[in-house]
N, CA, C and O atoms as a CHARMM CRD file, in Angstrom:
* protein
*
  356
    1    1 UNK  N    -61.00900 -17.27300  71.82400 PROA 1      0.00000
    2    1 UNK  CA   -62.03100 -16.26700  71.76500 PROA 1      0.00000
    3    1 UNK  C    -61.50300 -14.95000  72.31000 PROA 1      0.00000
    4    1 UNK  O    -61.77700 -13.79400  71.98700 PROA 1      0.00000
    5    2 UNK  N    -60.43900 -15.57600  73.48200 PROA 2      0.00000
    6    2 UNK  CA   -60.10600 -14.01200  74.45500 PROA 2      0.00000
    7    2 UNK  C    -58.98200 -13.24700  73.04800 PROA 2      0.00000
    8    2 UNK  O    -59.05500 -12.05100  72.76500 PROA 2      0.00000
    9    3 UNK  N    -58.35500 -13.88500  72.58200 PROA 3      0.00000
   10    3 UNK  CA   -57.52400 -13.79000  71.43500 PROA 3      0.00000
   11    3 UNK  C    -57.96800 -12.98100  70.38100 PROA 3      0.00000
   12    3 UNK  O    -57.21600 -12.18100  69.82500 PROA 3      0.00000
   13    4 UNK  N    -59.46700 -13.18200  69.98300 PROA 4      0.00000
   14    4 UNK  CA   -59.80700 -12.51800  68.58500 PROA 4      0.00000
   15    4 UNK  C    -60.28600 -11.36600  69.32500 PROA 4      0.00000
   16    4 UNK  O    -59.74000 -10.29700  69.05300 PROA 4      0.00000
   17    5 UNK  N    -61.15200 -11.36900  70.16500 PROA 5      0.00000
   18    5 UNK  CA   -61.57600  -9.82800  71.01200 PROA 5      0.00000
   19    5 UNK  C    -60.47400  -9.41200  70.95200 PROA 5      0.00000
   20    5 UNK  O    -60.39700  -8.58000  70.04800 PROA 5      0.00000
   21    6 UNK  N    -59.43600  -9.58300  71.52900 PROA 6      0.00000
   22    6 UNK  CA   -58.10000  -8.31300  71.47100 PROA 6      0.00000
   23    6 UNK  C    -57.25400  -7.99300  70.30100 PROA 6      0.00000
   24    6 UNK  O    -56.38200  -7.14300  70.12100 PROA 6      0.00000
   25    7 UNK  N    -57.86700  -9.10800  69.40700 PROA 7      0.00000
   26    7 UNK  CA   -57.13500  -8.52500  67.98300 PROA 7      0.00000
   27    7 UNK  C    -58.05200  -7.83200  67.24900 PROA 7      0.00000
   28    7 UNK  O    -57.56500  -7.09000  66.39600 PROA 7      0.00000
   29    8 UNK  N    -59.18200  -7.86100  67.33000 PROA 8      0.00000
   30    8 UNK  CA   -60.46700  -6.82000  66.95200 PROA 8      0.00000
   31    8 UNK  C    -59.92200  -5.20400  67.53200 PROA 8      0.00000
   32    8 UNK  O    -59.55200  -4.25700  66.83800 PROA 8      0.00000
   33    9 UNK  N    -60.00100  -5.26900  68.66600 PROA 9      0.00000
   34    9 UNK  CA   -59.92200  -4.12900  69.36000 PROA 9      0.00000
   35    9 UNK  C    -58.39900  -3.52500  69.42700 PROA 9      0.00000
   36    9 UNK  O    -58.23100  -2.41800  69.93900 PROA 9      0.00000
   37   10 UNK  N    -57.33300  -4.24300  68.92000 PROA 10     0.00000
   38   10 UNK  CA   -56.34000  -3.71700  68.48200 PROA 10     0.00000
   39   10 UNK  C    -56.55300  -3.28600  66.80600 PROA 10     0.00000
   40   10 UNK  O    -55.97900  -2.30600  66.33300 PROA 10     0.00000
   41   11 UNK  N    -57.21100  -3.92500  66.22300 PROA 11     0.00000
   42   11 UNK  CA   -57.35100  -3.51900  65.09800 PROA 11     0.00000
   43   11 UNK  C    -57.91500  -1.71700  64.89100 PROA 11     0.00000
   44   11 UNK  O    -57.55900  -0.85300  64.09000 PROA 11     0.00000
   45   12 UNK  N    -58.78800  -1.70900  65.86700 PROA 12     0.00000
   46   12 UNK  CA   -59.85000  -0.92700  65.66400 PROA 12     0.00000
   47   12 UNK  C    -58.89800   0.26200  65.78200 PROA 12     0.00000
   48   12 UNK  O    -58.95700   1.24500  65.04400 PROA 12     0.00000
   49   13 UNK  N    -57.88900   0.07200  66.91000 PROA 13     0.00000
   50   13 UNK  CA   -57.24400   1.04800  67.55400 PROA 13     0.00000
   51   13 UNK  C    -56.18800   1.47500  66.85900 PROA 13     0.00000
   52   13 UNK  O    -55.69600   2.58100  67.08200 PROA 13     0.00000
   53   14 UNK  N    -55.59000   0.43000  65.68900 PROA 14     0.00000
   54   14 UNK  CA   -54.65000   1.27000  64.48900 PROA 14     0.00000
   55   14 UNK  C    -55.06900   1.98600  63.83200 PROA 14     0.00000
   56   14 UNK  O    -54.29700   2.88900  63.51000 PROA 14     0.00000
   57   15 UNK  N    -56.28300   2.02600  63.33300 PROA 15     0.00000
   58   15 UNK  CA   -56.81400   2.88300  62.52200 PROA 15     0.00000
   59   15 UNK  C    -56.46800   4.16900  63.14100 PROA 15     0.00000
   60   15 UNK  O    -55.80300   4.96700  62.48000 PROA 15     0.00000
   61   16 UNK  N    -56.81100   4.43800  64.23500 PROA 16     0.00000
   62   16 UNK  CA   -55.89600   5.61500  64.83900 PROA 16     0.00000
   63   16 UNK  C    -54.74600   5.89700  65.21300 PROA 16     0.00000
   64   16 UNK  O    -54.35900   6.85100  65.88700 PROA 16     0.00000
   65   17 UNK  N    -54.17800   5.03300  64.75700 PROA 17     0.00000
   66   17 UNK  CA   -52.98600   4.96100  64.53400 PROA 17     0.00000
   67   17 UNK  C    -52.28100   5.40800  66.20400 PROA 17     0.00000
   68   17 UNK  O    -51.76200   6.48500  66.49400 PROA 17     0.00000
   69   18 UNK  N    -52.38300   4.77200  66.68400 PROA 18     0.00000
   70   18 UNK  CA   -52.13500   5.32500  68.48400 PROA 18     0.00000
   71   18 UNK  C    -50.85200   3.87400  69.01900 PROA 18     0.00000
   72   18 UNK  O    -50.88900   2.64400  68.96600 PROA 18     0.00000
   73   19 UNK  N    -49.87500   4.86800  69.49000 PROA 19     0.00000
   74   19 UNK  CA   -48.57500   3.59300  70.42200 PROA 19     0.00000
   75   19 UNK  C    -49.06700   2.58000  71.33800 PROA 19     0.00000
   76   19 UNK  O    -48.39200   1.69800  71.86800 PROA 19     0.00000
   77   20 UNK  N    -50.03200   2.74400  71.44200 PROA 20     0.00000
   78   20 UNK  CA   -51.04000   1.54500  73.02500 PROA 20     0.00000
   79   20 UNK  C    -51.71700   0.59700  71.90800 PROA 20     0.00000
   80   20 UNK  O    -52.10500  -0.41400  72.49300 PROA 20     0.00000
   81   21 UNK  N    -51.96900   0.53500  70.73300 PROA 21     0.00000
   82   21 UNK  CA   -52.78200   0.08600  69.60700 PROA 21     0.00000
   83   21 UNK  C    -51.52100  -0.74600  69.43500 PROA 21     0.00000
   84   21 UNK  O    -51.60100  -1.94500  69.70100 PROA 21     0.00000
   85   22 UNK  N    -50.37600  -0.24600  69.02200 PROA 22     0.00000
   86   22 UNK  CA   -49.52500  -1.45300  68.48300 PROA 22     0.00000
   87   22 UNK  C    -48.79400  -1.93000  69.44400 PROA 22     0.00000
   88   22 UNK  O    -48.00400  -2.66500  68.85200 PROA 22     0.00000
   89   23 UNK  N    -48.51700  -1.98500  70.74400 PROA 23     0.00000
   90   23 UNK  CA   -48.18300  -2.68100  71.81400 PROA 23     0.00000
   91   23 UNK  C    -49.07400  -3.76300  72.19400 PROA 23     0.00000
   92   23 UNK  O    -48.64900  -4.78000  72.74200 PROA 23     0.00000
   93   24 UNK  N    -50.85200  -3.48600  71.79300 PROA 24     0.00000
   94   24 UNK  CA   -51.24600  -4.57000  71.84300 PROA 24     0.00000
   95   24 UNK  C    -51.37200  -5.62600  70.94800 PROA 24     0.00000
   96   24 UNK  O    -51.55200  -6.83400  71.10400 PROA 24     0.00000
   97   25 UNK  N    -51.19200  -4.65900  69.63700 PROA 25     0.00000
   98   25 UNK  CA   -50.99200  -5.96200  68.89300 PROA 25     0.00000
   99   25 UNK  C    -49.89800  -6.98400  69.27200 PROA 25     0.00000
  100   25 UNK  O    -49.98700  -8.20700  69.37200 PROA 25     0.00000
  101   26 UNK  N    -48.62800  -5.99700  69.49300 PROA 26     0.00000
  102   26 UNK  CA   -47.46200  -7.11900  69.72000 PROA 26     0.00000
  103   26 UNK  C    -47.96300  -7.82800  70.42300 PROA 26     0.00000
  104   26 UNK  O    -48.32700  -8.91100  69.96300 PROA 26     0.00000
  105   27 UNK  N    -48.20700  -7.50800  71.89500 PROA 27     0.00000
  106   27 UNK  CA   -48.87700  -8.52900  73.13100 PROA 27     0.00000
  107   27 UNK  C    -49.72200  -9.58300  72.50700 PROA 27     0.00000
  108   27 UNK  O    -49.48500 -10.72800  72.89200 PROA 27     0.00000
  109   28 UNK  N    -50.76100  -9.41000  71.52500 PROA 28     0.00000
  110   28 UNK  CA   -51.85200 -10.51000  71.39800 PROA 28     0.00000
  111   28 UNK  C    -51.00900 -11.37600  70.64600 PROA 28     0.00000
  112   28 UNK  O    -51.18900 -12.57900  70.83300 PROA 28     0.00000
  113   29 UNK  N    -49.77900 -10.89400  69.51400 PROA 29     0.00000
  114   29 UNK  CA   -49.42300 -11.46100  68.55200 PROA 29     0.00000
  115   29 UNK  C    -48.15200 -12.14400  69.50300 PROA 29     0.00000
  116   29 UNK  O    -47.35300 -12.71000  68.75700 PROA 29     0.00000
  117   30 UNK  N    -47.67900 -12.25500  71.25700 PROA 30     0.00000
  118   30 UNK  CA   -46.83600 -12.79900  71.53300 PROA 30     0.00000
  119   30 UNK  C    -47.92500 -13.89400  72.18800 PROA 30     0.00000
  120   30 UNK  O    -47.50200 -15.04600  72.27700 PROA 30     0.00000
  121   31 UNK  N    -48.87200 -13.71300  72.51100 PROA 31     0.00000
  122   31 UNK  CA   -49.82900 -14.76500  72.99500 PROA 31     0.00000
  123   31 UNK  C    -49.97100 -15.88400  72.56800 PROA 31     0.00000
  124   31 UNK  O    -49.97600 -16.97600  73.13600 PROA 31     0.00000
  125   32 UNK  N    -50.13000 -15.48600  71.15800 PROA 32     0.00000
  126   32 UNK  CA   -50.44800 -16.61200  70.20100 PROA 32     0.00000
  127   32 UNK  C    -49.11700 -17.45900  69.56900 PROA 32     0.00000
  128   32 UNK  O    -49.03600 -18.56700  69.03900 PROA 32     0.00000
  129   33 UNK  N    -48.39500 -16.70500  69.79100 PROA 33     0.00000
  130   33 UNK  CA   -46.97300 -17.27400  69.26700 PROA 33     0.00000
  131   33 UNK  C    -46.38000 -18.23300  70.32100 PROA 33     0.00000
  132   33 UNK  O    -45.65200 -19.16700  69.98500 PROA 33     0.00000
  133   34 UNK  N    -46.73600 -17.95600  71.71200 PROA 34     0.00000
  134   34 UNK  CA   -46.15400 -18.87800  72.96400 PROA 34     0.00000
  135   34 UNK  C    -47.40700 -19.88800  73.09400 PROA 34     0.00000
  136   34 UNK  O    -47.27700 -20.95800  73.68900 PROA 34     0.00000
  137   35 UNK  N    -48.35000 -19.58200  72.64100 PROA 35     0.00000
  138   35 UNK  CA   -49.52000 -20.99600  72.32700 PROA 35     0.00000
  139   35 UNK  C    -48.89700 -22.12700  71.58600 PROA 35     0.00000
  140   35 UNK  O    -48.72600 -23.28600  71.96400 PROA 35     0.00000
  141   36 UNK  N    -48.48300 -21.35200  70.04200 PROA 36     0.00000
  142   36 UNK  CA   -48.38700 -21.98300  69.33500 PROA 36     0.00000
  143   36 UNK  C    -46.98100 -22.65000  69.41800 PROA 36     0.00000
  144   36 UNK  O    -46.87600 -23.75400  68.88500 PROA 36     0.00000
  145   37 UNK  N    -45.95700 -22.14200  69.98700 PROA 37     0.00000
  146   37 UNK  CA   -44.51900 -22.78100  70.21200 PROA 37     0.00000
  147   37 UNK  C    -44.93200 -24.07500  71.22900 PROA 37     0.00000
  148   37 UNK  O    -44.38700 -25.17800  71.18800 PROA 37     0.00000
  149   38 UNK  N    -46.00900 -23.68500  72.14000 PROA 38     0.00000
  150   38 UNK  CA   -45.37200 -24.72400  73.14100 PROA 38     0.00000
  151   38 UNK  C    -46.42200 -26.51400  72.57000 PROA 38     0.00000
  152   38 UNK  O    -46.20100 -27.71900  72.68900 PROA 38     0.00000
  153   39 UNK  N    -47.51400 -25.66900  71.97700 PROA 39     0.00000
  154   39 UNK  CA   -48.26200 -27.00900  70.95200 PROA 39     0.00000
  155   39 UNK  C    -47.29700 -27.84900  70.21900 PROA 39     0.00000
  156   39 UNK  O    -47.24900 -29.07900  70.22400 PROA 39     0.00000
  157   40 UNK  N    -46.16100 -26.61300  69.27900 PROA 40     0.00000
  158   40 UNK  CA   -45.50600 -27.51700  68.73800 PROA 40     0.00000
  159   40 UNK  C    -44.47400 -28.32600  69.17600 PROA 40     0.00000
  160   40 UNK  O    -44.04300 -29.31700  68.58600 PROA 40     0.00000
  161   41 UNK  N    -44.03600 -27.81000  70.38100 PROA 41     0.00000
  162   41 UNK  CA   -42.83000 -28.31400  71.02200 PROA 41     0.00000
  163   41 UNK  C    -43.24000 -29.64500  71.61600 PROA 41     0.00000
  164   41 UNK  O    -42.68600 -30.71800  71.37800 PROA 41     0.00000
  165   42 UNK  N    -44.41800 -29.42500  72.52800 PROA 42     0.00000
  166   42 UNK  CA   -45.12100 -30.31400  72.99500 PROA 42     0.00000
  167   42 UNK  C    -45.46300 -31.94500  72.44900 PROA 42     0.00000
  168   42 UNK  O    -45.22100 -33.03500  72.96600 PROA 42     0.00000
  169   43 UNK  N    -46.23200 -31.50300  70.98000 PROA 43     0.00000
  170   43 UNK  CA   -46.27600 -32.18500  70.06500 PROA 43     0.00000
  171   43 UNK  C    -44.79200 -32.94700  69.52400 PROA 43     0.00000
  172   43 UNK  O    -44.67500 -34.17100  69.57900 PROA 43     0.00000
  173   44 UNK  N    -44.07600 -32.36600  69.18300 PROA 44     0.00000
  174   44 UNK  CA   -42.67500 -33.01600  68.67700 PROA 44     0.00000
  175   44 UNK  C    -41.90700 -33.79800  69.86400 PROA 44     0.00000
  176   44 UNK  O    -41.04000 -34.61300  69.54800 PROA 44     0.00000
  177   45 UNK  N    -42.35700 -33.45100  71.90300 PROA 45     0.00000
  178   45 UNK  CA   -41.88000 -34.62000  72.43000 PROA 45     0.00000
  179   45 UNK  C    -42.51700 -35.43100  72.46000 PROA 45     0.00000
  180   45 UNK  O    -41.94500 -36.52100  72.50200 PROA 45     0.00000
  181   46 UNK  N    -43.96100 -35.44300  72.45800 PROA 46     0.00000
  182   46 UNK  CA   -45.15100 -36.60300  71.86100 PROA 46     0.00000
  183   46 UNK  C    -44.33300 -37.56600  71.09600 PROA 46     0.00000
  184   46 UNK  O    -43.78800 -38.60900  71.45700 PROA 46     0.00000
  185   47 UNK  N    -44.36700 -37.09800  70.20200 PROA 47     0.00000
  186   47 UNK  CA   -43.86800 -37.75000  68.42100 PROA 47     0.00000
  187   47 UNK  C    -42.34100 -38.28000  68.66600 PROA 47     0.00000
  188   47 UNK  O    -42.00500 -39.09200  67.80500 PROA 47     0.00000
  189   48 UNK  N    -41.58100 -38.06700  69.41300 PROA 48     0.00000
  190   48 UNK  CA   -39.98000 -38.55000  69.64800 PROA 48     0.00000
  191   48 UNK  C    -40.02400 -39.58500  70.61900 PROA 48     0.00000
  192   48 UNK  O    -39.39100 -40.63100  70.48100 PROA 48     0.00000
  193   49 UNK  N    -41.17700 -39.18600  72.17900 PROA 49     0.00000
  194   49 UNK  CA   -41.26500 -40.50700  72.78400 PROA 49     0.00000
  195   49 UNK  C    -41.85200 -41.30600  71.71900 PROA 49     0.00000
  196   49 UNK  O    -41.00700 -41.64100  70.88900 PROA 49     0.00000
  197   50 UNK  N    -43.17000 -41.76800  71.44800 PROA 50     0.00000
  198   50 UNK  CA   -43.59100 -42.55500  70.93600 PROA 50     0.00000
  199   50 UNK  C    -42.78200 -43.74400  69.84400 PROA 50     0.00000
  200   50 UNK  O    -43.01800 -44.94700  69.72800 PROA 50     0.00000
  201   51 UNK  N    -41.99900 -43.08500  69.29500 PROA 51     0.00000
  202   51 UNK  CA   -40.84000 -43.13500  68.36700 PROA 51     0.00000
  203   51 UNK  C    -39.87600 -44.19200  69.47500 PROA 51     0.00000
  204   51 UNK  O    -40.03400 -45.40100  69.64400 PROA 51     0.00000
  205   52 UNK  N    -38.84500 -43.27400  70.14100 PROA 52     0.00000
  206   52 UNK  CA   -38.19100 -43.83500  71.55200 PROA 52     0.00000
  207   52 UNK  C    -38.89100 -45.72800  72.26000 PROA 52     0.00000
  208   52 UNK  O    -38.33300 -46.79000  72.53300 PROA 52     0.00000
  209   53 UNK  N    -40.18100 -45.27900  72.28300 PROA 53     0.00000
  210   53 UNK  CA   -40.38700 -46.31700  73.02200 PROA 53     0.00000
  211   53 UNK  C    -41.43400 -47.72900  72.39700 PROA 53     0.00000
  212   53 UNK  O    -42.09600 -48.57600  72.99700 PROA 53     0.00000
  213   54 UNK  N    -41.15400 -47.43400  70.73500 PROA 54     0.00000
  214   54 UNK  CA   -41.18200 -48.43500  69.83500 PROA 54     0.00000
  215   54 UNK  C    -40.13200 -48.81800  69.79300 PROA 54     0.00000
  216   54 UNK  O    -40.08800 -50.04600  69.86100 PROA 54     0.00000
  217   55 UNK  N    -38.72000 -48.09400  69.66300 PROA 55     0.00000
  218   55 UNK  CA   -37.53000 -49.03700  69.58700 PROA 55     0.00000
  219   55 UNK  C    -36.89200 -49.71000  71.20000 PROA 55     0.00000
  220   55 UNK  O    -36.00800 -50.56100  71.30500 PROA 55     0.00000
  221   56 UNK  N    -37.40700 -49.24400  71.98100 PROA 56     0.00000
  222   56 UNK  CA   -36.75400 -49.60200  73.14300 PROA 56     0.00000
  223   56 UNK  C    -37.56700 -49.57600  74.15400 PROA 56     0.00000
  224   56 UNK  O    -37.42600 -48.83200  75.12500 PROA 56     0.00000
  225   57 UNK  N    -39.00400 -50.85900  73.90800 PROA 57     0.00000
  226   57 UNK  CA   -40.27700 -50.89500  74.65500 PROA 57     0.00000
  227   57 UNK  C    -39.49500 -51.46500  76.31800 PROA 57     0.00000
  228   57 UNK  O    -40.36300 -51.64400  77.17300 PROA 57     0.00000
  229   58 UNK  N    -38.50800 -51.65300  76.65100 PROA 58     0.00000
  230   58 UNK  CA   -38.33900 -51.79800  77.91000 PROA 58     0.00000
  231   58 UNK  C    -37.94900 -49.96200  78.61200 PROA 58     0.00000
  232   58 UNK  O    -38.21100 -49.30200  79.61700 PROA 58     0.00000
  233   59 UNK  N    -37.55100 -49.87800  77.93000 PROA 59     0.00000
  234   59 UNK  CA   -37.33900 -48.08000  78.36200 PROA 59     0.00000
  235   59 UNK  C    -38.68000 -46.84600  78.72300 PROA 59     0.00000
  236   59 UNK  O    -38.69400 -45.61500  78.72000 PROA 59     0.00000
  237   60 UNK  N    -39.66400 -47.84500  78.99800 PROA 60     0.00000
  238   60 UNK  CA   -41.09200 -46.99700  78.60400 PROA 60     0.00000
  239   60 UNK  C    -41.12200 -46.06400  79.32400 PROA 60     0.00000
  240   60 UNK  O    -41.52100 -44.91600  79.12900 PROA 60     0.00000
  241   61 UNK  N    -40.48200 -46.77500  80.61100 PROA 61     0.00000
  242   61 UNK  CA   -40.89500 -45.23300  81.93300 PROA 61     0.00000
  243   61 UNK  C    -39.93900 -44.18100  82.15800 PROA 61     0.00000
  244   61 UNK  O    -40.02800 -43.11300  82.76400 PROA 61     0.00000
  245   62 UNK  N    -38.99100 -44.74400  81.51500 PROA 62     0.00000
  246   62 UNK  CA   -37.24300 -43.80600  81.71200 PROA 62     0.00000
  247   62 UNK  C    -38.33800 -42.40300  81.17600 PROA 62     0.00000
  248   62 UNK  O    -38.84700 -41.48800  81.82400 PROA 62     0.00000
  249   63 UNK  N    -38.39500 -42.81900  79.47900 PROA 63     0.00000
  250   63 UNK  CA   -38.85000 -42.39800  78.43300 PROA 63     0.00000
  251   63 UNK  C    -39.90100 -41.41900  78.95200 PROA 63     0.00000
  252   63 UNK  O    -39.69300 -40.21200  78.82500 PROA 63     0.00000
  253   64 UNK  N    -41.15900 -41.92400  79.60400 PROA 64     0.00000
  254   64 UNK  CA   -42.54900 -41.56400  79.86400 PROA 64     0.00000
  255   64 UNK  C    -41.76300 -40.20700  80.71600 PROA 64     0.00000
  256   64 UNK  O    -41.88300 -39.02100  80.41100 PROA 64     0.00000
  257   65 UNK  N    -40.91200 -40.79600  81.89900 PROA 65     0.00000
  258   65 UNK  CA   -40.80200 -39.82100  82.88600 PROA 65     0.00000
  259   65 UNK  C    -39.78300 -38.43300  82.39100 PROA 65     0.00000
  260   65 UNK  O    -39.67500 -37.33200  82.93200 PROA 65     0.00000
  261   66 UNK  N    -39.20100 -38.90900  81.31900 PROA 66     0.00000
  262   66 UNK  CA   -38.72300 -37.75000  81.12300 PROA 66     0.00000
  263   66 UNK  C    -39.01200 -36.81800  79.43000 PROA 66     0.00000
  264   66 UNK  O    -38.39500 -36.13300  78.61500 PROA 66     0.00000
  265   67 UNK  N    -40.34400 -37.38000  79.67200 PROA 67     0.00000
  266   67 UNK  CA   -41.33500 -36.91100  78.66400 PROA 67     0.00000
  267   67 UNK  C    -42.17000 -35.72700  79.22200 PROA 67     0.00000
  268   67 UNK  O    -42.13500 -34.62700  78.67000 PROA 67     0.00000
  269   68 UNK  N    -43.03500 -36.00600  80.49400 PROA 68     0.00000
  270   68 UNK  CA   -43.40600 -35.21800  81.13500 PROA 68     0.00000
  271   68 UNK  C    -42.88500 -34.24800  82.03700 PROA 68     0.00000
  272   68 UNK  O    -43.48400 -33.32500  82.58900 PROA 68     0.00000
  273   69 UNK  N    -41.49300 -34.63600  82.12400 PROA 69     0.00000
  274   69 UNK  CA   -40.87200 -33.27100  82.54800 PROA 69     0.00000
  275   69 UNK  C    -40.17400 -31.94600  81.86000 PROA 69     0.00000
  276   69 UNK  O    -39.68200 -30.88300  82.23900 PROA 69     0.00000
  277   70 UNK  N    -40.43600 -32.68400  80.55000 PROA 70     0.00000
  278   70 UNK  CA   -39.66700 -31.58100  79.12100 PROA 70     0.00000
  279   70 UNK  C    -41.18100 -30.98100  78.96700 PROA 70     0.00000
  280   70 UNK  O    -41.32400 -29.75800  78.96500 PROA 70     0.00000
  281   71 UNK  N    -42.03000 -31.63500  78.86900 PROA 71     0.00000
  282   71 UNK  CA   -43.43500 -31.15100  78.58700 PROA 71     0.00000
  283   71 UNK  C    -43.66200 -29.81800  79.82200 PROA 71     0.00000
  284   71 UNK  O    -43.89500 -28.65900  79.47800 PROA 71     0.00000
  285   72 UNK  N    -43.56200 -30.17700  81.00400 PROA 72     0.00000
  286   72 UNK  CA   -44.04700 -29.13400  82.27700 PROA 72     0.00000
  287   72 UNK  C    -42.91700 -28.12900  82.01800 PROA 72     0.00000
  288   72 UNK  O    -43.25000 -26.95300  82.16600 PROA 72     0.00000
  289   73 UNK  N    -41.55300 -28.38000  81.63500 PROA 73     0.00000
  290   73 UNK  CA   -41.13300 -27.38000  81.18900 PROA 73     0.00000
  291   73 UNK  C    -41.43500 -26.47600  80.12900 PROA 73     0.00000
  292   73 UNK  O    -41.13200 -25.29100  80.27100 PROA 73     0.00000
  293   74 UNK  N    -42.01900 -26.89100  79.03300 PROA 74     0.00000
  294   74 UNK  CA   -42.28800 -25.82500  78.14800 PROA 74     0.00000
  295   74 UNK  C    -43.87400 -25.68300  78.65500 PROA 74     0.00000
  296   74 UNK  O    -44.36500 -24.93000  77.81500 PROA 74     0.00000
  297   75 UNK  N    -44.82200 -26.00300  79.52800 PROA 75     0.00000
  298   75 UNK  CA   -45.96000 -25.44900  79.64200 PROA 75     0.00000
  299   75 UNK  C    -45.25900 -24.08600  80.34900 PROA 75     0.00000
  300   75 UNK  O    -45.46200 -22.96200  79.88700 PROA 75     0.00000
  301   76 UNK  N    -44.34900 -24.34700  81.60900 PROA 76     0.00000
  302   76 UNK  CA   -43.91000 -23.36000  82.42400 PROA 76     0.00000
  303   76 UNK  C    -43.38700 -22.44100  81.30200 PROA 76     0.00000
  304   76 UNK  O    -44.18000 -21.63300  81.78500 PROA 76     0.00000
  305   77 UNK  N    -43.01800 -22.01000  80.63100 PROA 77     0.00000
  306   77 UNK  CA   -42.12900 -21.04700  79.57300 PROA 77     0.00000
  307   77 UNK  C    -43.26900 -20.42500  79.15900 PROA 77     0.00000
  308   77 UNK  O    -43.50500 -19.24100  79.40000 PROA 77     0.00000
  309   78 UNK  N    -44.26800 -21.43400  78.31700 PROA 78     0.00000
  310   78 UNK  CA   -45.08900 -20.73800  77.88000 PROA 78     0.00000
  311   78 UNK  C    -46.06900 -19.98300  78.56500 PROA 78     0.00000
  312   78 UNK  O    -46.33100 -18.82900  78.22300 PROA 78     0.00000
  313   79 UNK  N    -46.79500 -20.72200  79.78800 PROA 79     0.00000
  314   79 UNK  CA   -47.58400 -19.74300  80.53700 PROA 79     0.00000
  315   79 UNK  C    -47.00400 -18.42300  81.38800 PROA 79     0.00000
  316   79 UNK  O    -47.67600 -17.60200  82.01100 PROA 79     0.00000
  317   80 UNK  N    -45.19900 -18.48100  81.18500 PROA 80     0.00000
  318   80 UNK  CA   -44.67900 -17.38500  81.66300 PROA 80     0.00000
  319   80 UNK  C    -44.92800 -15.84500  80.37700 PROA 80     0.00000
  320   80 UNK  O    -44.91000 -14.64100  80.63000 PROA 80     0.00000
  321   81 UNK  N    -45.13300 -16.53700  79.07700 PROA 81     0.00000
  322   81 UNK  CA   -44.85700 -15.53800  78.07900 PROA 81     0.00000
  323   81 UNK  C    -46.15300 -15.27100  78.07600 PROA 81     0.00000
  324   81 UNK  O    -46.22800 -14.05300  77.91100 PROA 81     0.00000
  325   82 UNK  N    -47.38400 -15.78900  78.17900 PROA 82     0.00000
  326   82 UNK  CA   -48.58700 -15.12600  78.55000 PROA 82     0.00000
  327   82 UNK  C    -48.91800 -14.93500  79.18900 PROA 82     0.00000
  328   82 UNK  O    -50.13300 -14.84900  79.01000 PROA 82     0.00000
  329   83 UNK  N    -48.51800 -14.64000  80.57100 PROA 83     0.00000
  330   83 UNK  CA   -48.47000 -13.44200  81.87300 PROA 83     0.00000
  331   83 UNK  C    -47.74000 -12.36000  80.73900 PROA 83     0.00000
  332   83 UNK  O    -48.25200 -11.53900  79.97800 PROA 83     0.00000
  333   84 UNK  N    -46.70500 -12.64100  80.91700 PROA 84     0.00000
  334   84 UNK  CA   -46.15700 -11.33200  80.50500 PROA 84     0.00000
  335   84 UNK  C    -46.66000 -10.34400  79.12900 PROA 84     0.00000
  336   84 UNK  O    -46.94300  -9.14600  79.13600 PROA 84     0.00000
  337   85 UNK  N    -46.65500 -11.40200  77.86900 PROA 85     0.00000
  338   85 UNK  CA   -48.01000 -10.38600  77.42200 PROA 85     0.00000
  339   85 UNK  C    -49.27900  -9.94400  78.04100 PROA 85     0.00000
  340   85 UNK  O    -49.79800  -8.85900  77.77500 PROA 85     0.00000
  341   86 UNK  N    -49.62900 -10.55900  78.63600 PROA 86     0.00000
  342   86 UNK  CA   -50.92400 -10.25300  79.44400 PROA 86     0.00000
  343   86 UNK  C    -51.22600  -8.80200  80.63600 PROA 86     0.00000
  344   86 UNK  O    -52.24100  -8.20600  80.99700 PROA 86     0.00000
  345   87 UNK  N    -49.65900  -8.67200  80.97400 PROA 87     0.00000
  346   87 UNK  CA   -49.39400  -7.48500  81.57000 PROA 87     0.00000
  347   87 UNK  C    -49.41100  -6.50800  80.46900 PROA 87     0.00000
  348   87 UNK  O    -49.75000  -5.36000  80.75700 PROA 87     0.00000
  349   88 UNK  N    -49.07500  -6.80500  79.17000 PROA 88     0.00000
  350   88 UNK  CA   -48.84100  -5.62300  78.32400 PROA 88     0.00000
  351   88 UNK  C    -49.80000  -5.07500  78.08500 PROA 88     0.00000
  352   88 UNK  O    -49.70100  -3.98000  77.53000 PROA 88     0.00000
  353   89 UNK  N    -50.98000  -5.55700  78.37100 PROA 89     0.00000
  354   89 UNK  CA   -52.55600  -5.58500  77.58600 PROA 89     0.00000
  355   89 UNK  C    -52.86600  -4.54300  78.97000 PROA 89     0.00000
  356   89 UNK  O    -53.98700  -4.06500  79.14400 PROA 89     0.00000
């Protein structure tokens, strides 16, 4: 929701064609892009453990534990790239 308000109001603000108008677009448009990287990244170690620990159901926790630490790593990346767009705004 916070997403479409600032792409509204960046919209509004090209029409005037103004340098603070397209800095926010970039910003909203890096928001959504570090959403969407870390869903997919996220998603694809989902989909590789699950995978992993059908073939090698004794490996569950190796697996599990170093599932959730690739995961907290890309939450950390990503909630770093939306601070930092977030400053741009």
């Amino acid at each position: 929701m916070v997403l479409l308000t600032v792409l509204l109001q960046t919209v509004g603000t090209l029409l005037q064609v103004s340098a603070d108008g397209l800095g926010s677009l970039g910003a909203a448009i890096g928001i959504g892009l570090a959403a969407i990287g870390a869903g997919y990244g996220i998603g694809k170690i989902g989909a590789s453990a699950m995978e992993g620990i059908s073939r090698q159901p004794e490996s569950t926790s190796d697996i599990r534990m170093n599932m959730i630490i690739a995961a907290a790593l890309i939450e950390g990346v990503a909630l770093f790239a939306v601070v930092v767009c977030g400053f741009i705004l």
